[in-house]
C-alpha atoms as a printed R data frame, in Angstrom:
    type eleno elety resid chain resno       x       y       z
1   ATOM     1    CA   UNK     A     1 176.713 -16.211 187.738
2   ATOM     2    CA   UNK     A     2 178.672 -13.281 188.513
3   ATOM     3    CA   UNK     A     3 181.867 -11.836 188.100
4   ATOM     4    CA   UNK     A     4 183.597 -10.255 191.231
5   ATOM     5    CA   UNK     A     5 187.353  -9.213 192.724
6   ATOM     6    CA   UNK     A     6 187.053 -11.330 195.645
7   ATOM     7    CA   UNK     A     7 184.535 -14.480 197.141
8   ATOM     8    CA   UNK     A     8 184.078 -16.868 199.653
9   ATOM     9    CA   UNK     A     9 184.820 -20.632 199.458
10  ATOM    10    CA   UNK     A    10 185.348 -23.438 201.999
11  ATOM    11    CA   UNK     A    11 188.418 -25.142 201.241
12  ATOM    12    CA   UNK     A    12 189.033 -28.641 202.884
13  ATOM    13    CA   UNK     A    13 192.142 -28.103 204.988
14  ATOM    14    CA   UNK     A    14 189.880 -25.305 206.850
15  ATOM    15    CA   UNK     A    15 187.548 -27.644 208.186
16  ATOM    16    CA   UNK     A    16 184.290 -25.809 207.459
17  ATOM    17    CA   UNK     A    17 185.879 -22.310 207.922
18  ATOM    18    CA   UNK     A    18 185.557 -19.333 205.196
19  ATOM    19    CA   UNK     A    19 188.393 -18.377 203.041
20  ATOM    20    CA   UNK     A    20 188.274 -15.592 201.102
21  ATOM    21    CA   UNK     A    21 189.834 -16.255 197.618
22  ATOM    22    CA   UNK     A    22 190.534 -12.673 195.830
23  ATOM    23    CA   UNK     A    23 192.231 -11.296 192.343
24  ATOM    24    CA   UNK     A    24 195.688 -11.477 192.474
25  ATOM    25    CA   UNK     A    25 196.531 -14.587 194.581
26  ATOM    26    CA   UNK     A    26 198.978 -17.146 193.164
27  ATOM    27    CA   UNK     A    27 197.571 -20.087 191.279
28  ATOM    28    CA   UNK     A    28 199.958 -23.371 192.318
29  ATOM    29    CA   UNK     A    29 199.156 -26.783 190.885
30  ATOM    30    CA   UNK     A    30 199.285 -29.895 192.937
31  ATOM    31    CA   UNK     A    31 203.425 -30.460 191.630
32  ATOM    32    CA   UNK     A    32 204.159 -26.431 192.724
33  ATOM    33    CA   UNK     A    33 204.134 -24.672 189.800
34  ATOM    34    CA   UNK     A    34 202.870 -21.422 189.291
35  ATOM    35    CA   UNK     A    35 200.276 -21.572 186.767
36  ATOM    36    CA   UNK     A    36 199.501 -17.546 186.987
37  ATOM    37    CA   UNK     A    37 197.351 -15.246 189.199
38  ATOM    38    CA   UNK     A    38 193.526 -15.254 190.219
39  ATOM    39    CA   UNK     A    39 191.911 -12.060 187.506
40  ATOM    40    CA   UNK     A    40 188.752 -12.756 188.785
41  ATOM    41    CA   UNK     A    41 186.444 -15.145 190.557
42  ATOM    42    CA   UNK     A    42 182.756 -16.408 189.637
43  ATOM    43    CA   UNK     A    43 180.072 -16.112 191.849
44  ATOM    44    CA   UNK     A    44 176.746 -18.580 192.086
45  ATOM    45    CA   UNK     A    45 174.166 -15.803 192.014
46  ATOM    46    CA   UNK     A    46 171.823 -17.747 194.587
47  ATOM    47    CA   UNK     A    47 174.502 -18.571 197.455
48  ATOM    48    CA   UNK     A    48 177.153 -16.036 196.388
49  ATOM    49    CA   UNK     A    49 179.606 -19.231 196.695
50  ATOM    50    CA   UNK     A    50 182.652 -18.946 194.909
51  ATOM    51    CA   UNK     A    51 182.430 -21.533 191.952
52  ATOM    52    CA   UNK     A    52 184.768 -20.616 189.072
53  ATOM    53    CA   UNK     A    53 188.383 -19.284 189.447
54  ATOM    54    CA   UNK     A    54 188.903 -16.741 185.857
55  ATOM    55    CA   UNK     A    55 192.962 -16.514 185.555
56  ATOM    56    CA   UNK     A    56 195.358 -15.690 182.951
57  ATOM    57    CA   UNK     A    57 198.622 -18.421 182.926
58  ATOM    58    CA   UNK     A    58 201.918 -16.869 183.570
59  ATOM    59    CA   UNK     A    59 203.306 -17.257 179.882
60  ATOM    60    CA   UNK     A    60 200.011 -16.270 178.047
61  ATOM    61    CA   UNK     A    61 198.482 -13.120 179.267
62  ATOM    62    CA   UNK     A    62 196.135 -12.426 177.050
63  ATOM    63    CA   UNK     A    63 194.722 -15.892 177.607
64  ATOM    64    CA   UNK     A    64 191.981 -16.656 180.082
65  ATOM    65    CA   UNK     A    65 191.272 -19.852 181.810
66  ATOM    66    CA   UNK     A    66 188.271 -20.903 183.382
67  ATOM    67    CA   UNK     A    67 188.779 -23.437 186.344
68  ATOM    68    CA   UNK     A    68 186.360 -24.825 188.750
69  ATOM    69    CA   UNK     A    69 186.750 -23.669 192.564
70  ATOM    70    CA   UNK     A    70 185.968 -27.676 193.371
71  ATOM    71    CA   UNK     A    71 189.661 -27.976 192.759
72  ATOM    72    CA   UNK     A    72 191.058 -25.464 195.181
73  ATOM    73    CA   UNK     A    73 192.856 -28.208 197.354
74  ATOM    74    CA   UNK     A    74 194.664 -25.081 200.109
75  ATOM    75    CA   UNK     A    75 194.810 -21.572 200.512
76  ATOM    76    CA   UNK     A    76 197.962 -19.971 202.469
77  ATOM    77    CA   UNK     A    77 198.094 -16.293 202.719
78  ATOM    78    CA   UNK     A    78 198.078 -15.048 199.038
79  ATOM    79    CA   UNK     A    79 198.428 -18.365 197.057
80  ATOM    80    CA   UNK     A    80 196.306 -21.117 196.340
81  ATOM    81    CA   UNK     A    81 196.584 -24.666 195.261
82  ATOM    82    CA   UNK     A    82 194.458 -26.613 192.773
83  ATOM    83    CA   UNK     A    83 193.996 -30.280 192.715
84  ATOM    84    CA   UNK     A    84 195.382 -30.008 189.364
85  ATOM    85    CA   UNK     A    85 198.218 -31.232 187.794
86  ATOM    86    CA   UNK     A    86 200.844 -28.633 185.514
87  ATOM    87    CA   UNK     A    87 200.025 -31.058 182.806
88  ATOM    88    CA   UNK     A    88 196.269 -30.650 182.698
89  ATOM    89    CA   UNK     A    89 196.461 -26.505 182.568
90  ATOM    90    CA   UNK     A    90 195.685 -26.566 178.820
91  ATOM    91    CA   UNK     A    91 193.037 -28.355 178.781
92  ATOM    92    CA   UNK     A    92 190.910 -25.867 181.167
93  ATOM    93    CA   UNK     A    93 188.059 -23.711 179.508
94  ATOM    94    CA   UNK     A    94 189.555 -20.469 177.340
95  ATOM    95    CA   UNK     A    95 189.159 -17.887 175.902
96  ATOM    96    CA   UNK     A    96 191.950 -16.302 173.739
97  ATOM    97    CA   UNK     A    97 192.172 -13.815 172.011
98  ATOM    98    CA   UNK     A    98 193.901  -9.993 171.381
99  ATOM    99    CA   UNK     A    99 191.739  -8.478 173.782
100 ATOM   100    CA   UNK     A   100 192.388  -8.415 177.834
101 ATOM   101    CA   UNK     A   101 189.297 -10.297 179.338
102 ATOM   102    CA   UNK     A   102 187.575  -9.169 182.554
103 ATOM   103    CA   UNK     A   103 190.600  -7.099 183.528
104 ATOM   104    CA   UNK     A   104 187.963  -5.346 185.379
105 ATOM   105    CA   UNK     A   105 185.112  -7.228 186.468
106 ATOM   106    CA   UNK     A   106 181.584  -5.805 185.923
107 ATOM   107    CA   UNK     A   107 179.586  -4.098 188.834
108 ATOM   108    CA   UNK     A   108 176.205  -5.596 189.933
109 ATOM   109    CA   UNK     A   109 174.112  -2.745 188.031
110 ATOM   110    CA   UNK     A   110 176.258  -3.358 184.784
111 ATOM   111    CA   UNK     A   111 175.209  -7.069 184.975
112 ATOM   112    CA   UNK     A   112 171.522  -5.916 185.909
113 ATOM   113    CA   UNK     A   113 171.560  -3.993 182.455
114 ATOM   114    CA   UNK     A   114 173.870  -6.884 180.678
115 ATOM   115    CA   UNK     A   115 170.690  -9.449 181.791
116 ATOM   116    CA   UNK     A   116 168.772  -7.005 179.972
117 ATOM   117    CA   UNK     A   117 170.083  -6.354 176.856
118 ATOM   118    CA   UNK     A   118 170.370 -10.224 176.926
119 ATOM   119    CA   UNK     A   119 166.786  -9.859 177.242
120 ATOM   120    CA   UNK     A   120 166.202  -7.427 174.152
121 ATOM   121    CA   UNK     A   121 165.366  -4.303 176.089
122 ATOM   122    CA   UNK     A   122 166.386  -1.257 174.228
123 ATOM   123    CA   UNK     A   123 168.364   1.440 175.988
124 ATOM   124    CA   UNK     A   124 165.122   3.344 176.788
125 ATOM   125    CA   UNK     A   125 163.293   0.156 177.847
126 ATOM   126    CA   UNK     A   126 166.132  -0.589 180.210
127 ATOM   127    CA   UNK     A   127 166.248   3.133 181.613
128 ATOM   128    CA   UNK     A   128 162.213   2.896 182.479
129 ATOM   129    CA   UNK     A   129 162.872  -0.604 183.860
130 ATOM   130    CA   UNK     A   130 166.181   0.034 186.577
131 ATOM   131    CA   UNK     A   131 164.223   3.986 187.210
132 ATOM   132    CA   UNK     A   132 167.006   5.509 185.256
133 ATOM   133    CA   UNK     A   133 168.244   7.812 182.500
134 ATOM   134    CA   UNK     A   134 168.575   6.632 178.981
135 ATOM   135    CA   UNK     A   135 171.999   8.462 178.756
136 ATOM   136    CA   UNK     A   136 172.911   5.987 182.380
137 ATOM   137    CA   UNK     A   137 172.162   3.454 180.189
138 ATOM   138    CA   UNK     A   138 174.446   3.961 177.601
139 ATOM   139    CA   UNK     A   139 177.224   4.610 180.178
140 ATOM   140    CA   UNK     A   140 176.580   1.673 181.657
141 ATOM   141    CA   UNK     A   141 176.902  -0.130 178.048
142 ATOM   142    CA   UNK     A   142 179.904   1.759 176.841
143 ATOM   143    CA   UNK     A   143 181.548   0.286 180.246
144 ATOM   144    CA   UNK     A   144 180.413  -3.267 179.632
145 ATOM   145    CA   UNK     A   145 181.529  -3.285 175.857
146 ATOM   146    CA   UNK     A   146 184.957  -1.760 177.216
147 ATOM   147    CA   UNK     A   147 185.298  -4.122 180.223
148 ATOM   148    CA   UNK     A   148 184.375  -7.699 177.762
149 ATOM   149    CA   UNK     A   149 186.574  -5.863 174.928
150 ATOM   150    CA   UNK     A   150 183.282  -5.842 172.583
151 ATOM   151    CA   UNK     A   151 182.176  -3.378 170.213
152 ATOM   152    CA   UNK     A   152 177.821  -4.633 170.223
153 ATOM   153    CA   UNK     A   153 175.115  -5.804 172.464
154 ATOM   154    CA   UNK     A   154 175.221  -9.450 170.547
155 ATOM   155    CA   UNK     A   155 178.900  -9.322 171.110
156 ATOM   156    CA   UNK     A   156 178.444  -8.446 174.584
157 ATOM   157    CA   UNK     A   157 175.888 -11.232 175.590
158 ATOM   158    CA   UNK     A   158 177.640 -13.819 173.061
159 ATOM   159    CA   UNK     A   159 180.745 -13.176 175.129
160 ATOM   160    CA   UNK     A   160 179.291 -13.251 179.039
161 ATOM   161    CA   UNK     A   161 176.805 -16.573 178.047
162 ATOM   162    CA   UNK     A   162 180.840 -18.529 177.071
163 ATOM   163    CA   UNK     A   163 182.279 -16.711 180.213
164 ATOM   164    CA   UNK     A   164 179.356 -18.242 182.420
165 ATOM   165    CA   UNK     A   165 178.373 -14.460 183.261
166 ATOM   166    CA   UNK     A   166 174.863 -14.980 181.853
């Protein structure tokens, strides 16, 4: 799964028509309150379906919730509303923490070489492997730790595998 700024789901009061859900819209539970604001959206890596909505509740914003796009009951203009009730908010998959999660979410090459330190590559390994230079590599890595607010490769991959990234 991926991490983007904007996807593609089909919500039920479309009737079969796209919507495109993107960073920033309004997140409204089922009883109208604002729960906070889309950071970032999940995308299945095989249909490039929306599947997970990654947002930070209006009074914790250094807190990141993880909630399924299955529960995106309408989408009007910028705001969306969740088959969810205010009361059940909490309980959603989180990560918190000091650090600002996914503020920025990673490109498609920085996941190619995030799948590959997963993998155990070393820098060099990774440059032969994506036909690039070592120093790339370590671009691309300084970005990643920066962008997951990590300071290692285990970090880094410990991190995307709880985010559903990896």
């Amino acid at each position: 799964m991926d991490l983007f700024e904007r996807g593609l789901i089909y919500p039920e009061q479309k009737n079969g028509l796209l919507v495109e859900i993107k960073r920033g819209m309004v997140i409204l539970t089922e009883d109208g309150q604002n729960i906070g604001r889309v950071a970032a959206v999940v995308l299945d890596g095989d249909s490039q379906n929306v599947t997970h909505l990654l947002f930070s509740p209006q009074s914790q914003l250094s807190d990141y919730r993880l909630a399924p796009a299955n529960l995106i009951k309408q989408v009007e203009g910028e705001t969306l509303s969740l088959h969810l009730g205010s009361e059940i908010v909490n309980h959603l998959t989180h990560r918190q923490g000091e650090r600002t999660l996914l503020i920025e979410p990673l490109t498609r090459r920085e996941l190619e070489v995030l799948r590959l330190i997963e993998a155990g590559l070393t820098n060099r390994e990774i440059a032969t492997k994506l036909v690039i230079a070592t120093g790339t590599v370590k671009i691309h890595a300084h970005n990643i730790f920066g962008k997951l607010g990590v300071n290692r490769r285990t970090q880094a991959v410990t991190l995307a595998r709880d985010l559903k990234i990896l």
